[in-house]
C-alpha positions, 0 to 999 in steps of 0.5 A: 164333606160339607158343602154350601149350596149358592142361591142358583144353584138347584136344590137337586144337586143338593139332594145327590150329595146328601144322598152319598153322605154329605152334609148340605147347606144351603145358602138361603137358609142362613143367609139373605139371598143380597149377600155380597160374593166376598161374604158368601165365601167367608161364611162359607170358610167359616162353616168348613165348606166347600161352595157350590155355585152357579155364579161363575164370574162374580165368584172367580173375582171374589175368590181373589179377594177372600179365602176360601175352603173350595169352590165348585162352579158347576156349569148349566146343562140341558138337564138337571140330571147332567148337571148332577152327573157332571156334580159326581163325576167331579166329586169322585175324580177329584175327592176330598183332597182336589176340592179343599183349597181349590177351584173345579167346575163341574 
């Protein structure tokens, strides 16, 4: 799968998902970190992925704005290790098929 990667969320995370074959883009490579949600989750649709981000509220409101190829909130824990745990546990469970088109938080 292909994955854009929010500004908040830890390099890390990215990391885990390259290491199980997924291809990682991060957001602040191709884009300003000032731009808007709505835009974020249209480069996102237009690059094929699935956005990652930290940034629950502002991106559940702009999910009803704009289409979207899937969101994942992935929630703050104690540990980037738990943060990553919950990011696998996610991707297993819900595979290709629960993620595209949908909202998950991890």
């Amino acid at each position: 799968m292909r994955f854009l990667l929010d500004h908040d969320v830890p390099d890390d995370a990215g990391f885990s998902l390259e290491a199980l074959g997924h291809v990682v883009i991060k957001l602040r490579e191709v884009l300003p970190v000032t731009t808007p949600d709505d835009e974020v989750l249209r480069q996102a649709g237009e690059r094929d992925c699935v956005l990652i981000t930290c940034n629950r509220d502002d991106l559940l409101a702009a999910a009803g704005r704009v289409a979207h190829r899937g969101i994942i909130i992935l929630i703050r824990r104690r540990s980037r290790a738990l943060e990553r745990a919950a990011l696998v546990r996610l991707l297993d469970s819900a595979g290709e098929s629960g993620l595209s088109d949908n909202i998950n938080f991890a």
